[in-house]
Structures are given as C-alpha cells and as structure tokens.
Steps between C-alpha positions, in 0.01 A plus 500: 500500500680581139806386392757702287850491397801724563687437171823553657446094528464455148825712350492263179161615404413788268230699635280301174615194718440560793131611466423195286630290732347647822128504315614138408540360834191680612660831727302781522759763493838644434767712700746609282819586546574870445870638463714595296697217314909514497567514103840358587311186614279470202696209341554344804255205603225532667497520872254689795739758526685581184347436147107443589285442216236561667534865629301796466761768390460793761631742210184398266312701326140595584476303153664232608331487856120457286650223312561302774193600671318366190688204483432400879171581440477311201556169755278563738763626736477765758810701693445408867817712564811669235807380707745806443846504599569849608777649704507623873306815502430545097230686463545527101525155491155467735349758302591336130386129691157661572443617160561157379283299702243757434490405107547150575205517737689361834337604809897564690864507451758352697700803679841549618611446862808554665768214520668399829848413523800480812553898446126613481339707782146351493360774686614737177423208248122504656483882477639538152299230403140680632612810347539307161128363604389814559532596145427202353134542674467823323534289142313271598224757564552659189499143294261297659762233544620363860874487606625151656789412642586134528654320798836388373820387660753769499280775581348701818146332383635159533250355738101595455583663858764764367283544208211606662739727726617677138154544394299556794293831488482507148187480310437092423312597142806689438828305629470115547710171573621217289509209688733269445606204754768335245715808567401459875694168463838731475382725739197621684305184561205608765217270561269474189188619643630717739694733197173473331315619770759798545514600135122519532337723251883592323510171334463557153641174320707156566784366339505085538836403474757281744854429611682257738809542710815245409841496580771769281679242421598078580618484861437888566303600805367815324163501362340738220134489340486392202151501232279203500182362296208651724364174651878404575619795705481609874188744450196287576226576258270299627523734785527806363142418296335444813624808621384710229154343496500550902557849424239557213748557244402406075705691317823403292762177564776605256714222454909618478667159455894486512588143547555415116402117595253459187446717173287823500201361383543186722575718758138688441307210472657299840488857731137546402393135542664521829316819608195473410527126714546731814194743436 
C-alpha cells in the first residue's frame, strides 16, 4: 500500500510546505484540499476549516493548476485522490473539480452526496442523490476521472452499507467509494471486513483517521465523538489492515489526522511509523 496526505491536516502549511515535508518523511503522495478559501478568513489563523494554507484554490487558474502540478511533481509526489468540497447536486462544481484533477494528474475526485438530518426523506435524499450520480458518470466519462463519495457521518452514505446502496448499478471505473472508518466512529460503524467485502470493486481510496466517544461534559450522561491521534481512537487499524489485505486491496491509506496532540510534522512522522508497523 501507499500512503498520502489530505492537507486539510496540515492547515499551517503552504502548499511549498507541505510537499517538502511529505517527501521529507518519506509519503508517496498528496490529496489536496480543493475549495474555495473564505477571504474574510484570510487573516485569521490557521485551522482545517477556515484559513488552510495548504489548499488548492478551486477558482485557480489552469496556470495556477500546472504550477502546482509541477511543484508536486517536483517531490516525487503523486495525487492518489483531489478531495473537493462540492455542494449537494453541483454539477458546475463536479465539472470544474474534474478539470482540476485532470491537470494535476489525480486519478478521482471526491463527489457530493446528500446530507441526512431529522427532516430528510431518505427515500428522496437516495433518489436525488443517484440522479446527481447519474450525471456525474457522464463527466467522468468525458474526463477520464472517477467520482467518489466518502462514507461520512451526517450523510445517507454513512455506513459502507448505505454507500454501496447510493452507488450500486453504477459503473465502478466511473463512480467509487472513499472509505473511511474514523467517520464510522460517529456513525456507520459495520464490521471491517464485511463493508469491505460489500463495497467490493467501488472502493476507490481510504482515509486513516480516528475518534473516541467521551462524556459532553463533567457529570453529564451524554456522550459525543470527539477526534483522536489514529492509534488512540475507537477504529482498530490493526483490523482494518487485515481486512484490506484479506480483501486484496494496495492502493492509497490517506492519513486525515484531527487530534492536534503533536505538531504537523511530528504528527507525519508518528502516523507513518505507526502504519507502516501494521502492514
């Protein structure tokens, strides 16, 4: 297996940064972060979801898309995956995502999929949702560049289960699945190698990150999930290894690391060095 980085873990980092670093502590690719960036955060500091450093601007140039090809390229680094953030059913967005990851040479995109919440009709959610695939299957087509959605809390792919329900019938070189069991932590968690066995030939990527229940507050009986260090969190990874090599799967391990317990570049060293102990 590879190992990459979604630099929405490393929002201190310029994009210069980040890809010295990652070629530093020995990754073998990059997944960057591609939105737009909030102006009105700019001065703000950095953070995963407000000023990033280290994001791929989803209003770049052409231009400005080859220079950071070049520059990735110039490490040694590949693009396992361009992790867009694109709205419920934007096809503009898709389209504009596709483009990118063309010129910056990244085999898929991460897709949109429908969110789930007390007054959503899943049933609709699901249909609006494959109509939305539908399309973005047709891009992918004319791009050469494969469609994933991820599993993530929140959503009606939560679970690799309901995920495979979205995409199922859809063409697996054209629409695939992120798989990621530290959102499965919030919601979704299915036996390791059973969701790998049911995402069978959809899964396109994994994100390795982790999270642990604990109480809202002193005293209160509530819990909530909060973001770990990846060998410190309720996902096994141990397990989830063995799964993937039970299941034949090399691809990418793209580590997405919100715990904040040890500097970036501690943080990169430690999370490989723990990995590549499981392999």
């Amino acid at each position: 297996m590879k190992f990459s980085v979604f630099t929405v873990m490393m929002p201190d980092c310029t994009l210069e940064q980040t890809v010295q670093l990652l070629q530093q502590e020995g990754y073998d690719g990059v997944e960057w972060r591609f939105t737009t960036p909030d102006p009105a955060r700019a001065n703000e500091a950095p953070s995963f979801w407000g000023n990033n450093l280290s994001t791929v601007p989803a209003n770049s140039s052409d231009e400005q898309l080859q220079a950071v090809a070049e520059l990735t390229r110039a490490h040694r680094l590949q693009v396992p995956n361009l992790a867009a953030y694109i709205a419920e059913g934007d096809l503009e967005a898709t389209e504009r995502a596709m483009k990118a990851a063309v010129i910056l040479e990244a085999p898929s995109i991460r897709i949109a999929v429908p969110g789930y919440r007390a007054n959503t009709n899943y049933w609709q959610a699901l249909q609006e949702g494959r109509q939305y695939l539908a399309e973005v299957e047709k891009l992918s087509k004319q791009y050469g560049v494969k469609g994933a959605v991820e599993t993530h809390h929140g959503n009606i792919a939560c679970s690799a289960s309901a995920a495979r329900r979205l995409v199922e019938g859809f063409d697996p070189e054209h629409i695939g699945i992120i798989y990621d069991p530290g959102n499965m932590v919030h919601e979704g968690y299915e036996s390791y190698r059973m969701g790998l066995e049911i995402l069978g030939q959809y899964l396109a990527h994994v994100h390795v990150k982790n999270a642990r229940p604990r109480h809202n507050e002193q005293g209160s009986p509530a819990w909530q999930v909060q973001w770990s260090a990846i060998d410190e969190g309720q996902a096994d990874w141990k397990q989830v290894i063995e799964a993937l090599h039970a299941i034949g799967y090399d691809g990418w391990l793209s580590i997405e690391d919100f715990s904040m317990s040890k500097s970036t570049q501690e943080t990169l060293k430690h999370h490989m060095e723990y990995l590549k102990s499981l392999l």
